[in-house]
N, C-alpha and C positions, 0 to 999 in steps of 0.2 A: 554121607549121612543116609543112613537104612532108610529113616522115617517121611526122612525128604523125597528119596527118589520112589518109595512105594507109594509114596502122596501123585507124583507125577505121572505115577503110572495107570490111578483110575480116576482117572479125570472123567468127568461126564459131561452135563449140557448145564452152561452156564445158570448160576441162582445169584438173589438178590437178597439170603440173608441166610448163615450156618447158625449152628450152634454144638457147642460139646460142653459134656461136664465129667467130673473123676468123681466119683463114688458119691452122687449126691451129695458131695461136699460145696465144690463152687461149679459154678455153671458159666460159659463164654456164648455171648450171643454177638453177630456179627453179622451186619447190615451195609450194604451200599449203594448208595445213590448218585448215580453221575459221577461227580468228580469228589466225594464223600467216602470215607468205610466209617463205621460208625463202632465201637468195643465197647460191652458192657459187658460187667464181671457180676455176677450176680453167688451171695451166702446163703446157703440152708439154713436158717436159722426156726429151730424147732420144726414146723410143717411149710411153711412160708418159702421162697426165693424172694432174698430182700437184695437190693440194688447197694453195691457199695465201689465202684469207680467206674466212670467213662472215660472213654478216649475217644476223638471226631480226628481223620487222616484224612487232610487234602491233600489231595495228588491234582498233577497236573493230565492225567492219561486217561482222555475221554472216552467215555463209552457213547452207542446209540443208546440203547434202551436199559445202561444201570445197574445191568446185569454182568457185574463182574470178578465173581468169586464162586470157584471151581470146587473145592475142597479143603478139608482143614482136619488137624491133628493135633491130640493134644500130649505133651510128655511129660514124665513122671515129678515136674518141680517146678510145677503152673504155667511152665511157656507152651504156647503156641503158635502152630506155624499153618498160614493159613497159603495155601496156591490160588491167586488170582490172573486177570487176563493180562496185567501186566509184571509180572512175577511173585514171590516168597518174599514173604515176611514171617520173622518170627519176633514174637510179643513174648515179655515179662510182666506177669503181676506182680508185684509186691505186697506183703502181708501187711508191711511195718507202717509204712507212707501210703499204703490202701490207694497205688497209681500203676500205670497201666505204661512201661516203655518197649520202643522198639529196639531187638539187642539187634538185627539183622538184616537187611533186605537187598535180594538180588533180582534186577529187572531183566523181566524176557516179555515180550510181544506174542502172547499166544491169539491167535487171530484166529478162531477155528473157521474161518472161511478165507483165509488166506493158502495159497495154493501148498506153501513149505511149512505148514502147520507140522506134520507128522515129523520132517527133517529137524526142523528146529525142536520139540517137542523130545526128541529121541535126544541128538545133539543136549540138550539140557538135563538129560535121564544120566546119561554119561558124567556129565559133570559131579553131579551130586549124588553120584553113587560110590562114590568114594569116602576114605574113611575123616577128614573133615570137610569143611566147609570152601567152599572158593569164595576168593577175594569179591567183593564187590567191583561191578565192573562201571565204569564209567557214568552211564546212564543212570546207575540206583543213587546216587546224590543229587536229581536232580526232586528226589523228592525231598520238600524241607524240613517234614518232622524227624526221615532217618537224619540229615544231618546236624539236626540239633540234638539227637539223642546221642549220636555218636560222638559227637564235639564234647556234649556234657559229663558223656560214662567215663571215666580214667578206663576203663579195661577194654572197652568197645575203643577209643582215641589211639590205645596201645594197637589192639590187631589190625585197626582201620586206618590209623593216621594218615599212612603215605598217601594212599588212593584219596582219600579225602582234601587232605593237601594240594595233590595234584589237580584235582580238580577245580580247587579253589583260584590255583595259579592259571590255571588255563580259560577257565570262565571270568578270570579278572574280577575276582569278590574280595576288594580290601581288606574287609571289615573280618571275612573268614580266615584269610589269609594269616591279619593279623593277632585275631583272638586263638586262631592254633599254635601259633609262633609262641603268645607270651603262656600258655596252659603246658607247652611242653616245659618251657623256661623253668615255672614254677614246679614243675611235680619234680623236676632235677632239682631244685634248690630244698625242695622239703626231704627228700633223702637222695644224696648223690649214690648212693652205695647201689641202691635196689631199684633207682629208676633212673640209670644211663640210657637203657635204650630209646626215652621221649626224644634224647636228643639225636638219636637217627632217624626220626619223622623228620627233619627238617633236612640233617645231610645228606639221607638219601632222596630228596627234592632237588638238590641244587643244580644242577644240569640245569632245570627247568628256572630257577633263582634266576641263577647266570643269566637266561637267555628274558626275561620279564622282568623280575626285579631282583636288580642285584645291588640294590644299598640294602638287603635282607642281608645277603653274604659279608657283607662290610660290619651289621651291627652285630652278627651273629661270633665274627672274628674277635672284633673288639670285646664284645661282653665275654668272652668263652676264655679269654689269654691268661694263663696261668690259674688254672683252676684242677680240682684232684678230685677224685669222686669216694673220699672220706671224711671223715670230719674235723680231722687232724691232718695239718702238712710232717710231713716226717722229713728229717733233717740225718742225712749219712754222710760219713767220709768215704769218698772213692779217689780213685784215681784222679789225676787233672784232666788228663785228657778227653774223658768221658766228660764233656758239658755239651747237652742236648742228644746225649746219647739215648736213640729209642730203644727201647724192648717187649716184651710182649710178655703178662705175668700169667702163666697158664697154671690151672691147679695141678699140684703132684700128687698122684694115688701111689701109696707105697705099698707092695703087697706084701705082708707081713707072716703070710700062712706057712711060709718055710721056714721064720722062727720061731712058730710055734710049740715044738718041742724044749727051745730054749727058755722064751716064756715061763712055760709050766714047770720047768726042774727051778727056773729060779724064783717064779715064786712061792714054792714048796720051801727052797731054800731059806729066802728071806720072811715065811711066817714061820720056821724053826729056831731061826735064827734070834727074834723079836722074842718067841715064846721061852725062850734056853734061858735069852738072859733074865726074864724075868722070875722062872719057876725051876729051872734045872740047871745046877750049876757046872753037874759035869758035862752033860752034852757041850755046855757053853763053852767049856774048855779044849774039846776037842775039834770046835770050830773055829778055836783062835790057833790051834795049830795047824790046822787045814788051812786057813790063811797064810801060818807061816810058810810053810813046804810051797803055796801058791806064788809066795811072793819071791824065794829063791830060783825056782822054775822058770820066771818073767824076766833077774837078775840076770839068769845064764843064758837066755834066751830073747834077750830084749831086741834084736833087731830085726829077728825073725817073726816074733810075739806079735811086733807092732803093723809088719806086714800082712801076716796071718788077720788077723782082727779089723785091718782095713779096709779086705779084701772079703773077706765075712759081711762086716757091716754094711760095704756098698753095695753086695745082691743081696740085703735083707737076709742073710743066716742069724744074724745077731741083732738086738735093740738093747737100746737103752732102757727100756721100762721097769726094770727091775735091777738092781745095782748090788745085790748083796755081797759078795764075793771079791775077793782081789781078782781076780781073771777078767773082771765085768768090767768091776769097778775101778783097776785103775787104766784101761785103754781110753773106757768115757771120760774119765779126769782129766786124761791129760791132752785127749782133745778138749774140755772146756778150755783148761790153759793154753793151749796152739790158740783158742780162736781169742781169748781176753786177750795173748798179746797182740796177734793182729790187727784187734782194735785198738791198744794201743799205738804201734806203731802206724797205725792209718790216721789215729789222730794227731800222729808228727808228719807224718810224709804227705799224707793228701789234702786234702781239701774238703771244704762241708758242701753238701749238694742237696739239694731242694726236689722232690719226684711230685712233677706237674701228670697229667692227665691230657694228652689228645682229646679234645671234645668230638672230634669228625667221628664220630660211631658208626660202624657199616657203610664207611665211606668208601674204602677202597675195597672193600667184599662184592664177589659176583652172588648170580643169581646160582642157587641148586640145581634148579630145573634146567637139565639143559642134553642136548645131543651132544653124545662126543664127535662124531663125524660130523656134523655140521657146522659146530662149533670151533672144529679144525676149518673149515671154510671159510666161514663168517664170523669171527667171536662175539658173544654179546659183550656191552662194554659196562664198565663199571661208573659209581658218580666221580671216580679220581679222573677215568680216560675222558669222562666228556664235559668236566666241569674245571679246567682250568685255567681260574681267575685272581689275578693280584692281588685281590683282598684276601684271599686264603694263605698266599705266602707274605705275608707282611708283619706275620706276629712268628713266635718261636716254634709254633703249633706247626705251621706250615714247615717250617723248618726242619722241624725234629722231624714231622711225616717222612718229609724226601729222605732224611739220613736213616729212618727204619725200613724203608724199602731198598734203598742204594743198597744197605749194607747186610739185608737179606738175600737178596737176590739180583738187584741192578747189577752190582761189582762184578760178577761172576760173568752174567752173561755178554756184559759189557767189556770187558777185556777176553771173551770168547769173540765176539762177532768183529772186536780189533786184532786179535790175533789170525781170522779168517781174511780181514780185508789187509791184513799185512802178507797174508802168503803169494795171497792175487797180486800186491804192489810189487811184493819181489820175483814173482816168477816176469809178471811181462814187463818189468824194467832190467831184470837181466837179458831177457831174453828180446828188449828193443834198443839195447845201450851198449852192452860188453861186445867189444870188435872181435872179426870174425878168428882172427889168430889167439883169440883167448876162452872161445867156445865154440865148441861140435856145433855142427847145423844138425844131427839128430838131436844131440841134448836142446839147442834153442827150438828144433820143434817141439820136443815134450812139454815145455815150457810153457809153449805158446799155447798148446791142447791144456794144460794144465789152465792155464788162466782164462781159456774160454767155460769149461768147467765150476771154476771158482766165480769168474763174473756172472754166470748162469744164476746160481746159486742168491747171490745174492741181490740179482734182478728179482728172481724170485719175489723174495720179500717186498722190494720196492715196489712191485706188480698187486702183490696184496693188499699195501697199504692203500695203495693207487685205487682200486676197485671197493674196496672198504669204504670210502669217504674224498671221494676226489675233488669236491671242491675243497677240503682242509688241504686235504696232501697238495693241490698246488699254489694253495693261500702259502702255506708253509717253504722257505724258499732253499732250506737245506734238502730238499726232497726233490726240488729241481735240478740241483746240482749234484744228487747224487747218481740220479738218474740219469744223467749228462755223461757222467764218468763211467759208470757201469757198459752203457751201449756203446759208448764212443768207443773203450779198449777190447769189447768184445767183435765190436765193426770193422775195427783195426787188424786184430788177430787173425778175424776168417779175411781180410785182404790179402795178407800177407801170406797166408796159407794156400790163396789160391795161385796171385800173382807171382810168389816167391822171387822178386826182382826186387833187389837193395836199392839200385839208383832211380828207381820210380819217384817222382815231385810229388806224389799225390798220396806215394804212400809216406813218405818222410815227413810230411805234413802232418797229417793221421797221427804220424806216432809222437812227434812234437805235442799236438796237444792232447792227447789220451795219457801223456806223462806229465803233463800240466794239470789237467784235472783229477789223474789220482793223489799227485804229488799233494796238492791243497785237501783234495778229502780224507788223505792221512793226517794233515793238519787239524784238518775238525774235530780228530776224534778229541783232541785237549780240550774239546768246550765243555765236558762232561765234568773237568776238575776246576773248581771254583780259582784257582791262581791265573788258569788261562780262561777259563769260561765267562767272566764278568767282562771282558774286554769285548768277546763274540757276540755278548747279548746287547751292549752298544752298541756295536757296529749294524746289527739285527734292526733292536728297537730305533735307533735313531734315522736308519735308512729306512723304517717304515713311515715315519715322522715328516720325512723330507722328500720322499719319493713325489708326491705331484709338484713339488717344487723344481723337483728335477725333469720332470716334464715338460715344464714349461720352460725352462731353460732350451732342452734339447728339440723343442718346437723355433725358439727363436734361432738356436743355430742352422737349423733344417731353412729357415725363410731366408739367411743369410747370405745359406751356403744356394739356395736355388737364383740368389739376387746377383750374384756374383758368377753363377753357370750362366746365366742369360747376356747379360754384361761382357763375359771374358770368353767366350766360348767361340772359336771359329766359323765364320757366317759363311767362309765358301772351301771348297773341298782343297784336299791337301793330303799327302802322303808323307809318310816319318821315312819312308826309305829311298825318297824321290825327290831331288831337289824342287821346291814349289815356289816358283813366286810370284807374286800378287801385294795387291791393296791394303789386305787384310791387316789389322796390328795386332790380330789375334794368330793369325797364324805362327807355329812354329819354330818356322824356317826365318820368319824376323823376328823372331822374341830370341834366335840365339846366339850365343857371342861371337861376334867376325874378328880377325886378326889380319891387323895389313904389312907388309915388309916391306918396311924404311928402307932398310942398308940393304943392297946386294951383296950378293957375293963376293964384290972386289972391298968392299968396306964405302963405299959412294953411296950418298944417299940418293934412293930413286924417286924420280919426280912424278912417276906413277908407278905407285905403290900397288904388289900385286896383292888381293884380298880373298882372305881366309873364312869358312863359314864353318862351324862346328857343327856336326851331324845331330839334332835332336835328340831328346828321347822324352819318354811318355811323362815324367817330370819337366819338362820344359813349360811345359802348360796345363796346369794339373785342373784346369775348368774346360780339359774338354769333351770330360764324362761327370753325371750328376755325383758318378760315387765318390770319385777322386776331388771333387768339389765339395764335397762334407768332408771329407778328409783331408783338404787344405785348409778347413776354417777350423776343425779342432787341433790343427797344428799349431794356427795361428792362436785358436786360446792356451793352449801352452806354452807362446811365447816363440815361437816358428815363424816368423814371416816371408820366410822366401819364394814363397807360391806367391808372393805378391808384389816379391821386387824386380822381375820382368819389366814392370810397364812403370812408366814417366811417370808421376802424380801430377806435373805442371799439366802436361797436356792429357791425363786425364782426371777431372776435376770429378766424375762419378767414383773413381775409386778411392780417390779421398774421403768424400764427405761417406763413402760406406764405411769406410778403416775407422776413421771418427767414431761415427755411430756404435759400430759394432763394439769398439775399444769402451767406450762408455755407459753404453747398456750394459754387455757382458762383462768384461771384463773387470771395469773399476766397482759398477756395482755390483749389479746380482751375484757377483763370486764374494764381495764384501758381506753381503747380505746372507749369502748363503753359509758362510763362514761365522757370522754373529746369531743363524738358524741352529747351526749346528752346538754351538757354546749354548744356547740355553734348553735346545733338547735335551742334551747331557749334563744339566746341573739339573733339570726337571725330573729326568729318568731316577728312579730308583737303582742303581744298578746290580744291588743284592736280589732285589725281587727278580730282575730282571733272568738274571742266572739260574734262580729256583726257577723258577716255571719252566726254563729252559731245559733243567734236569728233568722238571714231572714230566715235560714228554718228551724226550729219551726211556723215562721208565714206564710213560705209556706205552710207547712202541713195542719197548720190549714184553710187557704185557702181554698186549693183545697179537701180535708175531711171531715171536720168539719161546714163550712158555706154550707147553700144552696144555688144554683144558683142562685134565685133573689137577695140573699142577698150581691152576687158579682159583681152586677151591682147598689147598693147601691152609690148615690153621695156623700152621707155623710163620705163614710167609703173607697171610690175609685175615689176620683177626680180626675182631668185632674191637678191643679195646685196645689201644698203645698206650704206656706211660712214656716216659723217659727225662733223665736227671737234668739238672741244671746248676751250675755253679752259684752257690748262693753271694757271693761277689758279685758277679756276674749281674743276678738279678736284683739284688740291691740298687744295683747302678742302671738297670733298666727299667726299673719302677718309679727309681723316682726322674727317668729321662721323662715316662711315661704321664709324669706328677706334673713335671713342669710344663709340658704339652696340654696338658689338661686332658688327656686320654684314658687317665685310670677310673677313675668313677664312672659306676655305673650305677643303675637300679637293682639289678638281678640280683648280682652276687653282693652284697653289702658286706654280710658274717663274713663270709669268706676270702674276702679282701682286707677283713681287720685282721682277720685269723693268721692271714700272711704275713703281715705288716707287725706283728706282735711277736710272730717267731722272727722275723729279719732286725726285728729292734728297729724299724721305722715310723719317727714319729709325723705323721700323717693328719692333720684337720682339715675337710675339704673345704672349711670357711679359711683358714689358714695360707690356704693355696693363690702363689701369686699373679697366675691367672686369671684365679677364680675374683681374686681382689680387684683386679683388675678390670675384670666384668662387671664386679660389683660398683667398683668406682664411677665404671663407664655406666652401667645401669643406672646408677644414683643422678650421674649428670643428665641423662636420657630423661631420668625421672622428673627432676627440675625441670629441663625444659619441658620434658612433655606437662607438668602441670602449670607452667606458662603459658606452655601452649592451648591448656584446657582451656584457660581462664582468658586467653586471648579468644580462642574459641566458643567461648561461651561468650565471650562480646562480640564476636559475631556473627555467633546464633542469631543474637536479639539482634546488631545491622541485620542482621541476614533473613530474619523474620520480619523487622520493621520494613528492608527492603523488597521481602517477597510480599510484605502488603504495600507497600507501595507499586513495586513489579505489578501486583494484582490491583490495586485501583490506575496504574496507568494500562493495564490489559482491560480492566471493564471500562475505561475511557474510552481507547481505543475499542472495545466489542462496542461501548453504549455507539461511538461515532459510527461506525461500523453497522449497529442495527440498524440507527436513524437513518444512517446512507440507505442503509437494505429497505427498510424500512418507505421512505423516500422513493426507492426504485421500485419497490411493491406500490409504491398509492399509485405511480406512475405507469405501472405496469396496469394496474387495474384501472385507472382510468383511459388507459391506453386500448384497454382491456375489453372495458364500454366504450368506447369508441370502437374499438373492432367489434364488438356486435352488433354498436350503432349501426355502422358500414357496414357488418355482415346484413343484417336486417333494411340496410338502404340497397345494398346490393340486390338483396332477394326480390325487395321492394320493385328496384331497377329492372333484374330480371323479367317480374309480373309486369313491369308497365314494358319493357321494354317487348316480352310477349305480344302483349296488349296492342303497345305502338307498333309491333310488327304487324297484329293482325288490322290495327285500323292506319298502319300507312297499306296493305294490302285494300282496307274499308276506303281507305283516301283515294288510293288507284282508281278502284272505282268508281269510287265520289268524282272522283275527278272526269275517268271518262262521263257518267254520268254528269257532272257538271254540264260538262262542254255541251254533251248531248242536250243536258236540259235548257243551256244559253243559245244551241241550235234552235231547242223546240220555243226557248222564247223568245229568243229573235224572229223565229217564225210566228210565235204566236202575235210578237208583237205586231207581226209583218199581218198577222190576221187579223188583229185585232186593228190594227189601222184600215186592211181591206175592210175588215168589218165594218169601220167606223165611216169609211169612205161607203162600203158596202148600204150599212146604216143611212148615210146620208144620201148614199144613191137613190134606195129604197125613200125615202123621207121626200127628198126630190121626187122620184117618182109617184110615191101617193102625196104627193103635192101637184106634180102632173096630173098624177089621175084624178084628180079632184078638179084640178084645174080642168082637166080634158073634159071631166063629166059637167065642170060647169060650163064648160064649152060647151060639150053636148047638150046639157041642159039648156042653156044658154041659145042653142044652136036649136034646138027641139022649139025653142020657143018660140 
């Protein structure tokens, strides 16, 4: 797109709102904020811009600063495409419905401070400078207005589908999934003619179906089975043998321009002729002799006439459009006549057949786009190579698919690539088989060169598929074995080529099994034809089935065979070529049979008998290597036991109770078991399915291996539509299998299933239906009970409610007892509570006195020395106060003395 990629090219410095308008007619204004654009469509009307639709786009592609819309363009029929920082959209106005949708959007990451701006930027210039549009690519659906627009548009749904589709399957959106599924369904059913291709939205997805959901695949089958993409089933006699026979109805362009000279003379001819008879009688006359002279001419000339004219008419020298003449008109005649009797005799000799429609549309079609050298490398694959699933072959669709491909192109190359692996088979089975007196040693080396050659060849391919997809090719187990076969004779050949020695062990080996393994892969190539192929896809499917079962079997043999190595195994040394003897009961040399001679030689019996020992050999004691010890216990479950009748059972009671065991485990059951596994795999199995699938990839391989790339975009061999006939017997008896399974009705196709049902003259009422009566029956019993069940239900709602209020008064019983406990435990707590503060506050209290009594037992210490001291000082005092008092009295006495003395004196004076 010009307008796109020159939009890209002058990009400037990001803005936060455009505008464009066309001739002052309408005007587009275009605002964005953060995670917002915002459209408005604005009308000239008189001098005014008057406002007539909005559109608000949330996107999920944040900006910093809102600023996210670069430039914008507008084109000649009201769309708009504007470039923002997370890519192109282009907008439609509508005149009618005055609404604003988006027909387009393709996401890029333009970061103008991102380092690969200009890279990307350019890269995206490339893109859309071409002359349409590219697909949306992943990312542009995650916006949700494009994908409602596009879900919504029929013509946008048509270009976008797939991409949309796929996305929905891979982001896991049900709801998308499913609302695309039933829109394609419907626009097929409102004209199957002109809208087949909805129904390749969905086949070209299924790869991806397959691998996420694939009960898609299964309804798509079911609803799609015997459907025609016109309005009418058309009803022909063909052959018998064509039922289910595909083909491919392509339009024929006839070019006509070489009989154009015949044209014009006849019809000059035939308005002369028209006009003679009506206004000129003689001309008229002399054209009925011109016919005559015509018709003698034909007479004498008839076998050449009718060559001539056939040969004419098949490179368009001659047409039918104008008939006037006997020359013209009776070669066309009398081909009408050829073809009315034809159809008569086709409606004695054949049969009526019914032309269905392949619904897989572009199912088995590759991409256009594509490298031829690369595509020799690697091929892309189609939705037929990577979506092959059961439910596509389980209806006639699938069927007829594989026999329009077989019998295009499969048959050919397939009886190529076995005529190639047969020349390989017979150059080096001649040349490892035929004795040497019946062939040259030059001719069996050409041979041998020849079949390294041929094996090359078609390692080749093996090699291809191998690197193509290698966990399939070695899920796949014919790929194994082909593989096997191929290096094994080619490993063989250059042995033999270098060693050139016939009695080599190692080479005779080699050639033993390299003609083992081609011998059976000549055998396989039968699985490609349905009389041998349904057996190989049992044998396939069912060994796919039972394969860990077989595991576990071959682990029990393995513990058997190590239990029985440890047990039987010689504990002291010993030679096979050296007479040994010893203790041992494992050895040998006493496990082998002795012979003694009775009679001598004169006929006397001798009383010591001379005795005989038989020389060993490595069968004598097959336990006394681990390998040859699993190889005596799968003898023994074949029914072999002589690895085990060497030794006593009385005197050894371990190898009894193993033999038991093992005979019981193995043998009676799990081989029972695995025998009643195998009987209901193969009544479970499909085995017809089993076989198609097995063909689609054989004609996968050949596919993508074997054809060259042009040759995969062939129309002839890869169309977008298949029909193909079917016996109306045939389907009669498969509609109403279908009837009675309950598998024929659906929703989709309703018309088109009576439409059927009315040319087959089958009378059909899906209430009628004994299934369906049967559901209904069953439904109706369902129904009584279930309204039993209400009404029992509805009694015990009300227990059920009486009892959740009782539930709830014995819960508020239990909460009331439960508070008061709590309750209880809180008063207890709190007066526990004051008491702890009592006690805190007795403590403190304690603390302060006990301070206190610290500082006044320190106050007492001293009181105390003080004490003493003071009971010193008052002991002393007292001691004074007595001297005193003695003191006192001394004194008393003495001024009693002295008084006395002075009344002495006085006395004595006197």
């Amino acid at each position: 797109m010009d307008t796109v990629s020159t939009l890209a090219t002058t990009i400037s410095d990001r803005t936060n709102k455009l505008t464009e308008s066309i001739e002052n007619l309408i005007k587009w204004e275009i605002n964005s904020n953060y995670t917002k654009i915002k459209l408005e469509v604005f009308k000239k009307i008189n001098t005014e811009w008057e406002l007539i639709s909005t559109r608000i786009e949330n996107h999920p592609y944040k900006s910093s600063n809102g600023y996210d819309l670069f430039a914008s363009s507008l084109f000649n029929n009201n769309d708009i495409v504007i470039l923002t920082t997370f890519g192109i959209l282009i907008y439609t106005f509508s005149e009618n419905n005055k609404s604003i949708s988006l027909n387009y959007f393709y996401f890029m990451e333009l970061n103008q401070y991102n380092k690969k701006y200009m890279e990307i930027l350019q890269h995206n210039t490339r893109i859309f400078s071409k002359s349409t549009l590219p697909l949306p690519n992943y990312d542009s659906f995650s916006l949700s207005g494009w994908v409602t627009d596009a879900k919504n548009n029929k013509l946008s749904l048509l270009k976008y589908g797939v991409e949309l589709l796929t996305f929905a399957i891979k982001e896991h959106k049900l709801e998308l999934i499913d609302d695309i599924y039933k829109k394609c369904m419907t626009y097929f059913n409102e004209d199957p003619m002109n809208n087949k291709l909805f129904l390749s939205i969905i086949t070209s997805v299924m790869p991806l179906l397959d691998e996420y959901y694939p009960e898609y695949i299964l309804k798509y089958s079911s609803e799609t089975n015997m459907i025609i993409d016109s309005s009418l089933y058309s009803k022909k006699h063909i052959n018998k043998n064509l039922h289910l026979y595909s083909f491919f109805q392509s339009p024929q362009i006839a070019n006509l321009s070489k009989s154009l000279l015949w044209t014009k003379y006849y019809y000059k001819l035939y308005k002369l002729y028209h006009k003679a008879k009506r206004t000129n009688l003689l001309i008229f006359i002399l054209l009925i002799i011109y016919y005559a002279i015509q018709a003698l001419i034909i007479l004498s000339t008839l076998p050449l006439y009718l060559a001539i004219c056939y040969i004419l008419s098949k490179y368009n020298f001659i047409n039918d459009i104008y008939t006037p003449d006997v020359f013209s008109g009776a070669y066309f005649q009398a081909v009408d006549y050829v073809e009315e009797f034809r159809e008569y005799i086709k409606d004695i000799t054949t049969t009526p057949t019914i032309t269905f429609m392949i619904p897989y549309i572009n199912f088995i079609n590759y991409s256009k786009d594509y490298n031829w050298f690369l595509e020799l490398i690697r091929p892309q694959p189609s939705p037929f190579t990577k979506s092959i699933n059961r439910n596509i072959y389980k209806t006639w669709n699938g069927e007829a698919l594989i026999n329009f491909k077989w019998n295009a192109y499969g048959k050919y190359y397939y009886a190529m690539i076995w005529i190639l692996f047969m020349a390989l088979l017979g150059c080096f089975t001649a040349a490892a088989t035929i004795p040497q007196k019946y062939i040259n040693e030059e001719v069996r080396h050409q041979l041998f060169i020849a079949s390294i050659i041929l094996g090359f060849i078609h390692l080749i391919f093996e090699i291809r598929q191998c690197f193509y997809n290698i966990t399939k090719w070695f899920y796949n187990f014919w790929n194994i074995f082909d593989i096997i076969a191929y290096v094994l004779s080619i490993y063989t050949t250059i042995y033999w080529l270098q060693t050139n020695n016939k009695n080599n062990n190692y080479l005779i080996q080699l050639l033993s099994f390299s003609c083992l393994f081609l011998d059976i892969k000549f055998l396989l190539f039968f699985r490609a034809f349905e009389y041998f192929g349904v057996y190989f896809a049992i044998i396939i499917s069912v060994g796919k089935k039972i394969f860990s079962f077989l595991i576990v079997i071959f682990i029990i043999i393995i513990s058997f065979a190590h239990a029985f190595y440890i047990l039987l195994s010689p504990k002291s040394e010993f030679s096979l070529e050296q007479y040994t003897n010893n203790n041992d009961p494992n050895n040998p040399w006493n496990l082998a049979p002795s012979y003694s001679q009775v009679i001598d030689n004169d006929g006397n019996i001798n009383s010591n008998p001379f005795t005989m020992i038989q020389t060993p050999d490595k069968n004598m004691n097959m336990f006394i290597d681990i390998k040859t010890s699993l190889f005596a216990i799968y003898l023994f479950l074949a029914g072999d036991s002589s690895a085990l009748s060497n030794w006593s059972y009385a005197d050894n009671p371990s190898i009894a109770i193993l033999i038991v065991l093992f005979s019981l485990l193995i043998v009676v059951y799990l081989m029972n078991l695995l025998i009643g596994l195998l009987n209901i795999a193969i009544e479970e199995d499909n085995n017809r399915v089993s076989y198609l699938i097995q063909k689609a990839e054989i004609l996968a391989e050949i596919e993508l291996f074997y054809l060259l790339p042009h040759q995969r975009r062939w129309q002839t061999w890869f169309p977008e539509v298949i029909h193909y006939y079917a016996d109306a017997d045939k389907t009669r008896v498969e509609i109403e299998r279908l009837i009675e399974e309950g598998e024929w009705d659906n929703k989709e196709f309703i018309k088109v299933q009576e439409k059927l049902l009315e040319e087959l003259q089958i009378k059909h009422n899906p209430i009628d239906n004994k299934i369906v009566l049967e559901k209904l029956s069953a439904l109706e019993k369902l129904e009584t009970s279930y309204h039993e069940k209400l009404e029992k239900l509805d009694k015990l709602e009300t227990i059920e409610k009486s009892c959740e209020k009782l539930g709830k008064l014995d819960k508020l019983e239990t909460l009331e007892k439960f508070y008061y406990e709590k309750l209880e435990k809180l008063e207890k707590l709190e007066t526990l509570e004051k008491s702890y503060y009592e006690k805190l506050e007795k403590l403190e209290k304690l603390e302060t006195l006990e301070k206190s009594y610290c500082e006044k037992s320190e106050k007492s210490d001293k009181l105390e020395i003080l004490e003493k001291s003071h009971c010193e000082i008052l002991e002393k005092l007292n001691k004074l106060e007595t001297l005193e008092k003695s003191y006192c009295e001394k004194l008393d006495k003495l001024e009693k003395l002295n008084k006395i003395e002075k009344l002495l004196e006085e006395m004595n004076g006197k």
